[in-house]
N, C-alpha and C positions, 0 to 999 in steps of 0.2 A: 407233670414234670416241672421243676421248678423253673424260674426265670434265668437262676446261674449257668442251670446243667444245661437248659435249649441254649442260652448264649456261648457254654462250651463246644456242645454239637454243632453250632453253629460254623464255627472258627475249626473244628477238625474239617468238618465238610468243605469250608475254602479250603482251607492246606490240602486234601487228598485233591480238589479239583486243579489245586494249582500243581502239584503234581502230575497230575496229569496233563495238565496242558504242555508243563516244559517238553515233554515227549513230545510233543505235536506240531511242534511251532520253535521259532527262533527264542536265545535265550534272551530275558525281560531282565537288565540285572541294571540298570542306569550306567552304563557302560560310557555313555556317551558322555554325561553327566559329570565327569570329573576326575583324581588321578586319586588311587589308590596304592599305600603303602610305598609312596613316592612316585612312584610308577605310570605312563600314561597306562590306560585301559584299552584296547584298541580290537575291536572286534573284525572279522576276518569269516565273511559266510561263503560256500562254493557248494554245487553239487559235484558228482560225480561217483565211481568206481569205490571200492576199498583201496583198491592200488592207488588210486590219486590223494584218495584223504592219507593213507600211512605219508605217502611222499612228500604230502604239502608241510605235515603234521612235521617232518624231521625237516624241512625247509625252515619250518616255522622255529624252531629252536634254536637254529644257526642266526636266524636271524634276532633273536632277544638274547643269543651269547654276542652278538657284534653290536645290539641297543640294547644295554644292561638297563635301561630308562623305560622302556617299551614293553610290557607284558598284552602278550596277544592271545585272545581267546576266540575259539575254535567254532565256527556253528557250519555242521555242514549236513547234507543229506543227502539223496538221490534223486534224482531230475525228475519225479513225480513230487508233487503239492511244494516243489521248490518256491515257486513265484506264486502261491497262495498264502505262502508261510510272509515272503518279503512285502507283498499287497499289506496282509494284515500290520504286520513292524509299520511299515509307512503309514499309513493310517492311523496308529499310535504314536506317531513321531519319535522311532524308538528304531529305525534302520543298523543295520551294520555300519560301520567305518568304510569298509573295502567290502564290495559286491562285488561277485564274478557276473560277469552280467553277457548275455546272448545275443548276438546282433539282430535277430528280428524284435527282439524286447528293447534294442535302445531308445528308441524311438517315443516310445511310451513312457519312458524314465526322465526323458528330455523334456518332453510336453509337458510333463508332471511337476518340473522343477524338482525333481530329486536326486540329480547328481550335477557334480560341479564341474567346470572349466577347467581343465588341470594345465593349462596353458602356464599360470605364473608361476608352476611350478616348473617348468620346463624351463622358462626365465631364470629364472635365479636357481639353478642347476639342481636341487631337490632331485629331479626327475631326469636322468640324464639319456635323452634321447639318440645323442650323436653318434653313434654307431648303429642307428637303427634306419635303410632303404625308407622311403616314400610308401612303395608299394606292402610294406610289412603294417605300417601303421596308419594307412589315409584313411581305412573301414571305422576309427576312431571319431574322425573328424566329422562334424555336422555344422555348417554354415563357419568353418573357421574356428570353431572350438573344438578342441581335445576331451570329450567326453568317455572316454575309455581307452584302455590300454591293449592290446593284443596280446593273449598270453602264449600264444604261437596259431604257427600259418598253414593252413593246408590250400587246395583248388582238387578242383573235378580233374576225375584222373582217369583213363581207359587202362586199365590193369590186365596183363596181357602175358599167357604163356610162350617163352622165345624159343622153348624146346620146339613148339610146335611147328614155330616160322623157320627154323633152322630144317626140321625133319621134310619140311614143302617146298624145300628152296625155296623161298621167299624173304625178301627185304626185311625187317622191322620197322616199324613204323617211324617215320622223323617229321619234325615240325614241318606241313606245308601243303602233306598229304589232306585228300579231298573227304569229302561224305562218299563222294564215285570209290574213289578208292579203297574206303572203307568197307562197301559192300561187295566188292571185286574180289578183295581178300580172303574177305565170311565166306564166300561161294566157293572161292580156290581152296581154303582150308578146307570146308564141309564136304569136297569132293576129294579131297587126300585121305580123310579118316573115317570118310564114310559115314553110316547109319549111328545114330546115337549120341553125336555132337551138333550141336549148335553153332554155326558158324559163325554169327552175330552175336552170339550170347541171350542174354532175353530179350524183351523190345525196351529201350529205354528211352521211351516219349514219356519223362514226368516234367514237373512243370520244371524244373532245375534246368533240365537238360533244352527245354524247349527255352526258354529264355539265353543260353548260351549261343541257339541259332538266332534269336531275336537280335541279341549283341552282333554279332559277326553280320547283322544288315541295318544295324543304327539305331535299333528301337532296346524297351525294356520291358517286361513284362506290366507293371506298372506306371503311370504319369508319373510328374516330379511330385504333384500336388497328394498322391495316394487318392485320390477319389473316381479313379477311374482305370481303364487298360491303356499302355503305354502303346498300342499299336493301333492303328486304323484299318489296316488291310488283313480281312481273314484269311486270303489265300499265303499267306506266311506261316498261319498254323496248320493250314490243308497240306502244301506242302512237306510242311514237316512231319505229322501222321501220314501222306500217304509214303514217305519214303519208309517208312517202320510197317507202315501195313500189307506192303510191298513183299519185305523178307517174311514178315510172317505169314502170308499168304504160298509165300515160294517155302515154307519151312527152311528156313535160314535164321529165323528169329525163333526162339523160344517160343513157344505156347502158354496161355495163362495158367492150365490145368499141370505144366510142370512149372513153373518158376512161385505158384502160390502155393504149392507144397514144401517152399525153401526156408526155413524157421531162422536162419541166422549165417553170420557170416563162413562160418565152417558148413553150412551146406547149399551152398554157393555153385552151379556147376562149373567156374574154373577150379574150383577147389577137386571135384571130382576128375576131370580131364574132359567134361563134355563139354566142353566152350572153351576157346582158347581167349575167352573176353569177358571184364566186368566192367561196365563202368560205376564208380563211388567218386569217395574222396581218398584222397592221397595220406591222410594220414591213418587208414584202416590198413594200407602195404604190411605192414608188423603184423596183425594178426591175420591177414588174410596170408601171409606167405606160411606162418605158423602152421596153418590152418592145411595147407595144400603140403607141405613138402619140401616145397622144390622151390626154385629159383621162380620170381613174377618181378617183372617189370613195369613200369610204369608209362604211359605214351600222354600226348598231349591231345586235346580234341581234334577229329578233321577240322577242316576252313572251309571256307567258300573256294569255288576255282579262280578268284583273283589272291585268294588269299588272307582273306579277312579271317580274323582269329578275336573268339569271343571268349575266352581263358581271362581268369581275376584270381590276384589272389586271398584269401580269406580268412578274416579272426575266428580259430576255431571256438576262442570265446575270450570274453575280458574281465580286466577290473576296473572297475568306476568307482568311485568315490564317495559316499553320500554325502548331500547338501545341510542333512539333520546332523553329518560328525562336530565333535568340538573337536578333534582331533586332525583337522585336514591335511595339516604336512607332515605329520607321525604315519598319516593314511598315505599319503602319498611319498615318502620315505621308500615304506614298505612295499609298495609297487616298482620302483625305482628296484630295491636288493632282489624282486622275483624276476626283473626286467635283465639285471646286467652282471648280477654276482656270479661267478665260474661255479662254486662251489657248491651254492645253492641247487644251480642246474646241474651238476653231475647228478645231485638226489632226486631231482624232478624229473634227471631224462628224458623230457623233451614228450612227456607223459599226454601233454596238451598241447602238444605240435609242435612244428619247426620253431624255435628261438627265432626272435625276431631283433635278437643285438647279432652281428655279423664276429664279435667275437667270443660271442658264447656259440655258435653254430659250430666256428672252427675249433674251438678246445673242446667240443664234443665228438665231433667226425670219428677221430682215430678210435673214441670207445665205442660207437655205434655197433650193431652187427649189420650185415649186408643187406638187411630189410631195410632199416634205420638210415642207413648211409643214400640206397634209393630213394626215400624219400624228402632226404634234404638233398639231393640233386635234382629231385625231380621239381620242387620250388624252387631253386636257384634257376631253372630250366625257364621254368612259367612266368617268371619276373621278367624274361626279355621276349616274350611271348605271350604278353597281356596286355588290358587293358584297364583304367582306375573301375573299383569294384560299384555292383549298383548300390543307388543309394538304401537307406534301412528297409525293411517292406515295412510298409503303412497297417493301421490298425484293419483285422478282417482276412490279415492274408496268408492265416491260417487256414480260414475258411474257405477263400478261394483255393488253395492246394487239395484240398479235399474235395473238391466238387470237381477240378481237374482229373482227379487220382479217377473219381466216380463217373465220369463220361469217360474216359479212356479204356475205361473197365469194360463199358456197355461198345463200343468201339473194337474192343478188341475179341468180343464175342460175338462179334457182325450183327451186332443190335440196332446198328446206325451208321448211316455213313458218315465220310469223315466232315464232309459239307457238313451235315447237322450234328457232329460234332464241335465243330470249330464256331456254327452258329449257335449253338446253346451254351458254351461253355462264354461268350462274348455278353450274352442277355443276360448269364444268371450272373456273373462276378462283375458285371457295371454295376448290377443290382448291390450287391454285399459292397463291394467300394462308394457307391454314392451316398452309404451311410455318414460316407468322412467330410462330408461336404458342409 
């Protein structure tokens, strides 16, 4: 082969490989690098749904017909090799403009120096915050800076059929009621309907849930510093398994052998009628009512019997800024029109949770349907029945969830008690957090 023709093969073999890569990975186009065709260039990456990219996608046009200056391009994917794709960008100092960005990942992004302060843009009104509560936007803030935006709000919700409290003469649940109470009920229900419902629903001791009892007695499930557990006394998580171990012992809680046969949120037993309870997040209400039928409600967590209520509210995810954009306040512009523009959000609908400008929530209400409309009362609700959210979780606590998820597992198959549950799961995530030290 000649020397021309290898050096042609050459050059195809990059172009098919760099085809291939664009498929795999975020787009490499010098974006950041400067304005084209007069235009800034301003890249715009998120995962998500089809439903969210169509939505964003016609957000995103209204918004370069209202910045005729601003051409925005698109990089988005689905929540699998997302932050493998932005690892890689960063590392090539070739980030997005606007990152949607996860609050267990801010943290890392912080440390990293890869996203900015968007404080001076809030200053000199760029970013116009003032219609946005405390509680919508402090999951933002880390030591006083504004490192991300909240693109809506959701919290832990007890999702609950009201047919069923109506048909038991029973109360519905209101802010104030106990964990007593919430087991009283499971019992009163599960003896009005008899065989084949769960009174309790499944057992929900995962780590989420156990950290919202941790909250309601002062602690967190992590230190301030991430390198260790935010609690000192295990009989706080003995506690909390055996009140779960409790019902599922009495068959009031779910069993593992039905609730790990449930593949999604449509087979769910309140979706069937065998549970008159789920607990998630609040902003699942729309497909979970979808899902069922019929009218579901929404309730706040029990409290302690003084009262203490361990409820936050929560960025169901953001946009951050990269530190690598040359484009910073065209970048943060455009967080500003996804934050407070009416028009934008009728096309977003609220797609990524409650709106966190108080007048975009209200110019939506009246289109809501009745799922939609529960769910921004039921955050309206949480906001004077919370408290400021915990802070980011620290590197590793992934890992800890997982090893949680795996002794509850062995716990709920009478593998161990809950003593050595609550000691093993203290030994082995000091261990994976002491890495952070």
């Amino acid at each position: 082969m000649s020397y021309h023709l290898k050096k042609l093969s050459i050059v195809i073999i990059f172009v098919l490989l760099a085809g291939f890569m664009s498929g795999c990975s975020f787009t490499v186009n010098g974006a950041n690098s400067g304005v084209k065709d007069g235009k800034i260039q301003l890249r715009v990456a998120w995962w998500g749904s089809q439903d969210r990219h169509d939505k964003t996608l016609r957000a995103i046009q209204l918004f370069e017909k209202e910045n005729p200056d601003i051409h925005v391009i698109p990089e988005f994917t689905g929540w699998d090799g997302y932050w493998e794709k932005l690892a890689t960008a960063a590392a090539g100092k070739n980030l997005p403009d606007v990152i949607q960005m996860d609050y267990a990942k801010l943290m890392e992004y912080i440390d990293r120096d890869l996203i900015v302060d968007l404080n001076p843009y809030v200053e000199s009104g760029v970013l116009d915050l003032s219609d946005v509560g405390k509680a919508h936007i402090e999951g933002g803030y880390v030591d006083g800076k504004l490192y991300a935006v909240n693109l809506g709000t959701n919290s832990p919700a007890v999702a609950y059929n009201p047919e069923m409290f109506k048909e038991a003469g029973l109360e519905e649940f209101n802010p104030g009621y106990t964990w007593e109470d919430y087991a009283k009920v499971s019992k009163q229900l599960q003896e009005k309907f008899g065989e084949g419902l769960y009174g309790a629903g499944g057992v929900a001791n995962g780590l989420p849930w156990f950290n919202i009892y941790l909250r309601q007695h002062g602690f967190e499930v992590y230190n301030s510093e991430g390198t260790g557990l935010g609690y000192e006394d295990d009989q706080l998580l003995i506690d909390f398994l055996e009140y779960w171990d409790d019902l599922l012992n009495e068959g009031v809680a779910a069993p593992l052998k039905v609730t790990t046969a449930i593949q999604g949120l449509e087979d769910e037993l309140i979706v069937h009628e065998k549970s008159p309870f789920l607990w998630f997040h609040s902003n699942q209400i729309v497909a979970l009512q979808q899902s069922a039928g019929q009218d579901i409600k929404l309730a706040v967590f029990p409290s302690t019997p003084d009262g203490k209520e361990g409820l936050y509210l929560k960025p169901s995810q953001f946009f951050s800024v990269s530190k690598q954009s040359k484009h910073q306040e065209a970048a943060a512009k455009f967080v500003d029109f996804m934050t407070n523009d009416l028009e934008a959000n009728e096309i977003l609908a609220a797609e990524r949770g409650v709106p966190i400008s108080e007048k975009v929530r209200e110019h939506l209400r009246p289109q809501m349907n009745d799922a939609a409309k529960e769910m921004f009362d039921y955050v309206e609700r949480v906001e004077t029945h919370s408290s400021p959210i915990y802070p980011p979780d620290p590197p590793g606590s992934g890992e800890v969830g997982t090893l949680f998820d795996r002794i509850i597992e062995r716990l709920n198959y009478g593998n161990i008690s809950v003593e050595e549950a609550a000691s093993q799961f203290r030994k082995e995530a000091e261990e994976i957090l002491a890495k952070n030290k």
